[in-house]
N, C-alpha and C positions, 0 to 999 in steps of 0.2 A: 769204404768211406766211414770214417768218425763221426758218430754221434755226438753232437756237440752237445746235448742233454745229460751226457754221461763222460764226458772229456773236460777234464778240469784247465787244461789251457785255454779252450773253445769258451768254457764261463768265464776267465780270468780276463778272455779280450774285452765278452763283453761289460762286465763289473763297470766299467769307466764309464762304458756309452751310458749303462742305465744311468749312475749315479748323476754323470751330467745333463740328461733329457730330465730326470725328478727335478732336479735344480733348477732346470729350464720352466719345467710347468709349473713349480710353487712361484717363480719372479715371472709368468703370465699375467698379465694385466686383465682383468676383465674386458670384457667387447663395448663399445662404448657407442651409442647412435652420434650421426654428423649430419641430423635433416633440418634444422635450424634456416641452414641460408645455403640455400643448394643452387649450386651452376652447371649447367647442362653442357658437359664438355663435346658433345657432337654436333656436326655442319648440319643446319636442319636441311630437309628433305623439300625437292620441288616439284611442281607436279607441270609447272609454265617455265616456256622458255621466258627470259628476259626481254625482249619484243613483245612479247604476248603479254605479258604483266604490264606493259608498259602502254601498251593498245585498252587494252581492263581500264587504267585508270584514266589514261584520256578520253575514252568511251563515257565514263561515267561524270567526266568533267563537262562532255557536252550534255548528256542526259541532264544534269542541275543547269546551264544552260537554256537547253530547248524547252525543256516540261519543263522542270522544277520541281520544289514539293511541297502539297499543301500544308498549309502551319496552322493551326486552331486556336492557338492563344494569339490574342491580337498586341498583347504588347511583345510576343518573339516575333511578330509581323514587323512592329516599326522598328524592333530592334535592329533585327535584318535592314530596312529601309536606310534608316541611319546607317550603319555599317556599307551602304552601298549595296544593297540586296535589289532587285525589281519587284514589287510586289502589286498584285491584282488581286483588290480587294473583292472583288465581287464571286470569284472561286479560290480567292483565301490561298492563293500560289505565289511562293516565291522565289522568284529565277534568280541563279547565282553565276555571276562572270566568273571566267575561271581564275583571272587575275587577279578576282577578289579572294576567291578559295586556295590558289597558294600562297599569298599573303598570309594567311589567317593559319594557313600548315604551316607556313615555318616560324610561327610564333611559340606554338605547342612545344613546349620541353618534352627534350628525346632520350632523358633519364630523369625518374621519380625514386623515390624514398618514400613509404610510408612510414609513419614515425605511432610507435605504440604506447601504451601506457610506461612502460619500462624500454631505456634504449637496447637492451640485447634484444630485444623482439621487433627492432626496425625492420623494414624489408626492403630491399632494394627490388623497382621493378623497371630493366632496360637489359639489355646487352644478351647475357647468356642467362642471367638471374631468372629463378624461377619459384614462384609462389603459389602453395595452394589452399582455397576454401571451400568448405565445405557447403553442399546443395543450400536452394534458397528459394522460399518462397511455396513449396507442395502445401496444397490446403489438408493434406490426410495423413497420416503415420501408420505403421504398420510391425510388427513384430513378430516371431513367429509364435506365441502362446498365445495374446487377442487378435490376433486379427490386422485387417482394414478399419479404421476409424476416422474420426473429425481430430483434427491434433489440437492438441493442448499444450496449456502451460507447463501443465508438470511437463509433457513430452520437448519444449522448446529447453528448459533448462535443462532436462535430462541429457540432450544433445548439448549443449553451453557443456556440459561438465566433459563430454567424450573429446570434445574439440580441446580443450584445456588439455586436456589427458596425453597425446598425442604431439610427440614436436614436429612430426612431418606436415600438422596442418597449422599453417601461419598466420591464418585471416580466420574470421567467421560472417555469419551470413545471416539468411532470414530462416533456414533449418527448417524448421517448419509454421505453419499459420497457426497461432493459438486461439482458436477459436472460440472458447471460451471467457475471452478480451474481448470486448466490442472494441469496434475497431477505433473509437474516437480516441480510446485510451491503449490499445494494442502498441504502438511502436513506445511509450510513455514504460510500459512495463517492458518491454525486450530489449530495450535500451537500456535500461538499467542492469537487466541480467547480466547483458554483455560487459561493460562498465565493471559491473563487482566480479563478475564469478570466472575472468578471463583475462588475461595480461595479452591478449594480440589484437593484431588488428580487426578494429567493425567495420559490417557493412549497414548499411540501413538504406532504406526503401524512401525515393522520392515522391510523393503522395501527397502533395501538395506545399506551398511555401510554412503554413501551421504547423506541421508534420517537424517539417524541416526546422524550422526556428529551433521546437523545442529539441530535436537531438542535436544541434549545432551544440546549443547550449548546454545539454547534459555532459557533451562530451568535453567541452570548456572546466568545467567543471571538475571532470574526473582528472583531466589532465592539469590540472592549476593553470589554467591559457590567459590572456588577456585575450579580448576580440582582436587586437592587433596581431597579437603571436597565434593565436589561430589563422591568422589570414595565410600568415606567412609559413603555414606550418602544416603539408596532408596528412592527415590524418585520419579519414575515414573517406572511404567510395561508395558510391552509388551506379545502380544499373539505369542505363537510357534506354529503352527499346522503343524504335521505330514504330511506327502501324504498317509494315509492309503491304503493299507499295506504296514508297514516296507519300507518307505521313506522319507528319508530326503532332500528337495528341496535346489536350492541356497539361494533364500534370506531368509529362515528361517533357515538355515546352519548360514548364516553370521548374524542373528538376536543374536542368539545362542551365538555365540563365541564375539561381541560387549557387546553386556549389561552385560552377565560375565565380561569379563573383566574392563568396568567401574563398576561393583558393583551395578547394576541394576536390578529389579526385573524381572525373567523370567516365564509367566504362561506357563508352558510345556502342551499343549491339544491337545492329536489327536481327532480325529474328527472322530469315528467309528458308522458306523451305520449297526447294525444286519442285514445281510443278503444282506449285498450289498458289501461294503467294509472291512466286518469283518464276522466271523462265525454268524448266527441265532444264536447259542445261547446266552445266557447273560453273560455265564461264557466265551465262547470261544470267545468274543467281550472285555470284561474287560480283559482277559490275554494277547489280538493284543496290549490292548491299552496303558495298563500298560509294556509291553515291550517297546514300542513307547517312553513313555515317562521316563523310565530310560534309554534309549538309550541319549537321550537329557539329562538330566541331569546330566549324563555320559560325556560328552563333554562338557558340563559349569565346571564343578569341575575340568577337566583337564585344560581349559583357565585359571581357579582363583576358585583355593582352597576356598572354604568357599560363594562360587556367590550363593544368595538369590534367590529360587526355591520355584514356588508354584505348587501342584500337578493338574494338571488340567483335567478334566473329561468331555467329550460330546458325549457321546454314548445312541444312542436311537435304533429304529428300521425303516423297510420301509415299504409301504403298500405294500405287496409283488403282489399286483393286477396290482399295475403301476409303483412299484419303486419307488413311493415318499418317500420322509421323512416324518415322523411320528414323535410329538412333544408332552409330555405330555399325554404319554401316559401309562399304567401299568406297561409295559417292562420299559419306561423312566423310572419312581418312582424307580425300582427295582435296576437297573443301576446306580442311583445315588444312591442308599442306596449301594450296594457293592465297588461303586469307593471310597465313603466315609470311608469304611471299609480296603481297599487298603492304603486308606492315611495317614489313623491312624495306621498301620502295618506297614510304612515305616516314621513315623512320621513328615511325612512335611505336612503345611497349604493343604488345600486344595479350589477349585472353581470349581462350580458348574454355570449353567443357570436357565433361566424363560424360557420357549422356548415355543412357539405353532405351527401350520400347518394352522391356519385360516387364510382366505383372507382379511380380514375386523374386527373389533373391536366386536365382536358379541361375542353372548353366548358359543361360541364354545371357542375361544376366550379366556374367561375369564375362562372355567371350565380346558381347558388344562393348560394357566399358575398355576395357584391354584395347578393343579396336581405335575406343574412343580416345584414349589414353594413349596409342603410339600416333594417332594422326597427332592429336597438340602437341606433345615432348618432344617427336622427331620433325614435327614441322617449327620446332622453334616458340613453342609459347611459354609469355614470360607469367601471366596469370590465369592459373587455373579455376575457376569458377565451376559448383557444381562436384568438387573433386570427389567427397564423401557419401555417400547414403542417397543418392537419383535414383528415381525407380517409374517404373508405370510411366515414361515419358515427360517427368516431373512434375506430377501429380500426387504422389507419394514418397515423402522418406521414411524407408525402411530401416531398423538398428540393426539388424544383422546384415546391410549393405553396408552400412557406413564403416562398421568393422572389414568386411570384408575387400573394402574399399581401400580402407590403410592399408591394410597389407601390401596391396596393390602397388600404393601412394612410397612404400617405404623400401618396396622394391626397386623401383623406379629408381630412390635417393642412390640405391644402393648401386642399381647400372651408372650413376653417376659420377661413384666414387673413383679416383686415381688406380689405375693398375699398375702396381710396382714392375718395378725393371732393371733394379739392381745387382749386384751381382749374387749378394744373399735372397734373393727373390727370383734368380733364376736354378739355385739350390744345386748346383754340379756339387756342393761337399757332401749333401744330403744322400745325393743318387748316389756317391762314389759309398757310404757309410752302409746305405739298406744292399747297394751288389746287386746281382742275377737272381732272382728268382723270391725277394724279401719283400718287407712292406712297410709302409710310413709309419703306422700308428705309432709306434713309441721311438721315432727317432730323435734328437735332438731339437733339429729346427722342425719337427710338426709341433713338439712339446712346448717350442716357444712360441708359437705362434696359433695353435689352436683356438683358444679362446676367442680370437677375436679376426681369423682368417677369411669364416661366411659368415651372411647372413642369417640372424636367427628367427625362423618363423613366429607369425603372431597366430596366424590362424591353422597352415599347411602342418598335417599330421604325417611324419616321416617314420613312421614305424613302420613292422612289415602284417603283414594280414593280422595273423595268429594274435598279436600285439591289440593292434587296433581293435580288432573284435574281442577281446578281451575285456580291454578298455570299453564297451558297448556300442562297439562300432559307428560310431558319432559320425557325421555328415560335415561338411566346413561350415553350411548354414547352423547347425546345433553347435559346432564349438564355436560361431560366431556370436550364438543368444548369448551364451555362457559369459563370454569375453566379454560385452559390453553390460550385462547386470554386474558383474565384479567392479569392471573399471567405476560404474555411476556410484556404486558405495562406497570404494574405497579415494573416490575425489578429494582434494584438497584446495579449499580457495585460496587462489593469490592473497598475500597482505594487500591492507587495503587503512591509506588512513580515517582511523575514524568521524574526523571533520569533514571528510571526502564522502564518506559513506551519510552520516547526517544531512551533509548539503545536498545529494542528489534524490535520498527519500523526505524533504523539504518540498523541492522543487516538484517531484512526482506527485506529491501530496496536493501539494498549490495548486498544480494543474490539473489536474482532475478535478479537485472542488470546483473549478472555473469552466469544466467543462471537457478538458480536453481538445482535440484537434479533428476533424471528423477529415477524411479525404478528400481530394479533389477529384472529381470525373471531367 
């Protein structure tokens, strides 16, 4: 046999192939991300038959019916009353026909838009469309060089800049509680953060009508709105949670009846967890929950006919040893596979979580989000809530979660993407070129296409041992510190007009002289 190494016709063959695969790799394009506006091209997953889904919601239609739920604000009481609600004032319950509650569901638009500071940052939320935000709301932060703490301000914006950083995450959130803000003045300053230091969509915390007014208006503001064009126009959500069982609090009463009536997005979630606040079973936890939240969405349609409602879903289980919360766990998966089946049987968008029960960024950690992550995506959820840096049961956001979180989040975009099936994508010229017993690396079409063929990791170290330990054998939690101290330095703010900017540190100014906005209990 000839050694082609040493047989000048054997190099003569290949002269051509090289010179044409060089050619090919210098007109390689670089690899380009596509997490912008992502569509979930898979059938979501069910966990109920169609009968069975359909049993859940008529169940749940008699339960508002029979009980009802108590409501604490008295003007969502006469709301409901007017709107045809029965209401007993004397245990503050109010019973809802069902004929009243599907009325009021088919009022609810069954495609949303939110609209951002800049229109490439719109997001569509209905259909396959899928959107996600980062955690919201942990009183604590966490890292791996201090510690457990009280979060702060520097820690909320520091999170504003990660979020910015990142196209897979399309919304932001409440990240964490700056505690170092009393709280009269706290949504006054993160409101603003969000506003300057982020071109996507906000979320902001319903906390009473005061609260409210002023970020209607900050966000008027950043976006040059009239109060007319904001009505017409969502642009920022709020979270609704229930007091499971079958309670409606003050300030998510007045969250309620506010963003309806501005024309604002309402994520309706109660917050049912198997065996503690709702039945063990999954079906009798999805029926509490799913009454809950057409109870809600029931009283948005009676403020403003036609008020943008998303279905929202967070029912897990507890460790019934201690009564903890359990996150990401089988019952999770299952829970989000029927809420999602719920959603799509009353046709409104739906949101789902990333959720875990770990203390710390660990293996645990990362196999419960993953769990938590294929119940939403393959059960069909169109917003993600929670998607980035949830930890300690949401109690804590951690920066090297929220990193390791993307990765997560970008893999996900990337099962997303279209799998070619052409005939240069099924590559019979390629196999015919490498033969029996060769290899791809420098064929023509790997040449053309390498660059941009896989996924390129953000956190995942692919090297082989010897490598890695070389490297100082880094953990994904240490190359996750790594990653996100880089990313918070090397941030870049959106432009932003400078009238825009004077008018909103104006009006923060003003309002805190005046006092600010203290919350509603």
């Amino acid at each position: 046999m000839t050694d082609p190494s040493v047989d000048p016709a054997a190099n003569s063959e290949r002269r051509p192939r090289r010179r044409a695969a060089a050619a090919a790799a210098a007109d390689s394009p670089p690899r380009q991300s596509r997490y912008r506006h992502l569509v979930n091209p898979f059938e979501p997953m069910k966990v109920f038959s169609d009968d069975q889904i359909a049993a859940i919601h008529a169940s749940a239609l008699q339960l508002l019916e029979d009980q009802g739920m108590r409501v604490l604000l008295p003007e969502a009481r006469e709301a409901y009353r007017r709107g045809g609600g029965q209401v007993d004032e004397s245990t503050l319950t109010v019973r809802l026909d069902r004929g009243l509650v599907e009325r009021c569901l088919a009022m609810a638009p069954r495609e949303i838009v939110l609209h951002a500071a800049r229109p490439e940052f719109d997001m569509p939320v209905w259909g396959k469309h899928v959107m996600f935000a980062p955690t919201s709301g942990p009183p604590n932060i966490m890292d791996s060089v201090r510690g457990k703490r009280a979060g702060t301000f520097e820690d909320f914006v520091n999170l504003l800049k990660i979020c910015q950083s990142f196209e897979v995450l399309h919304g932001l959130g409440g990240l964490v509680e700056p505690q170092d803000v009393p709280v009269q003045f706290r949504h006054l300053e993160t409101t603003r953060a969000m506003l300057l230091m982020s071109d996507k969509i906000p979320k902001v915390y319903a906390r009473g009508p005061g609260q409210t007014v002023d970020n209607f208006e900050m966000i008027r503001i950043a976006y040059g709105l009239t109060e007319e064009e904001f009505r017409s126009r969502p642009c920022v959500t709020t979270i609704i949670n229930t007091n499971s069982p079958l309670q409606l609090d003050i300030p998510m009463a007045n969250g309620i009846m506010d963003y309806a009536a501005a024309g604002q997005v309402l994520i309706i979630t109660p917050f049912t967890l198997a065996g503690a606040m709702a039945p063990v079973t999954i079906a009798g936890a999805l029926t509490l929950a799913h009454a809950e939240a057409l109870a809600g969405l029931t009283l948005a349609q009676i403020v403003r006919p036609g008020a943008p409602i998303i279905y929202g879903s967070f029912t897990s289980n507890v460790d019934m040893k201690s009564g903890s919360p359990a996150f990401g766990t089988p019952e999770y998966v299952k829970a989000s596979f029927g809420a999602g089946q719920l959603a799509r049987h009353i046709g409104l968008p739906w949101r789902s979580s990333n959720a875990t029960a770990s203390n710390c960024p660990d293996a645990q950690a990362a196999y419960e989000s993953q769990m938590s992550l294929w119940g939403a995506l393959m059960g069909g959820c169109n917003y993600m809530l929670h998607a980035a840096g949830w930890l300690e049961g949401g109690l804590t956001t951690s920066y090297e979660k929220f990193i390791l979180d993307i990765e997560m989040l970008q893999m996900f975009a990337e099962v997303f993407q279209p799998v070619g099936g052409s005939t240069d994508d099924i590559a019979i010229d390629a196999i015919k070129e490498v033969g029996a017993g060769g290899h791809f690396f420098g064929c023509v079409h790997t040449m053309a296409r390498y660059r941009t063929a896989f996924y390129a990791p953000l956190v995942s170290d692919w090297s082989n041992f010897g490598q890695w330990e070389s490297a100082g054998a880094k953990t994904a939690t240490e190359r996750a510190s790594e990653i996100w101290r880089q990313v918070v330095d090397t941030y870049q703010a959106p432009p932003r007009d400078p009238a825009v900017v004077d008018a909103l540190n104006d009006f923060v100014a003003r309002r805190t002289a005046e006092g600010g906005a203290p919350p509603v209990s």
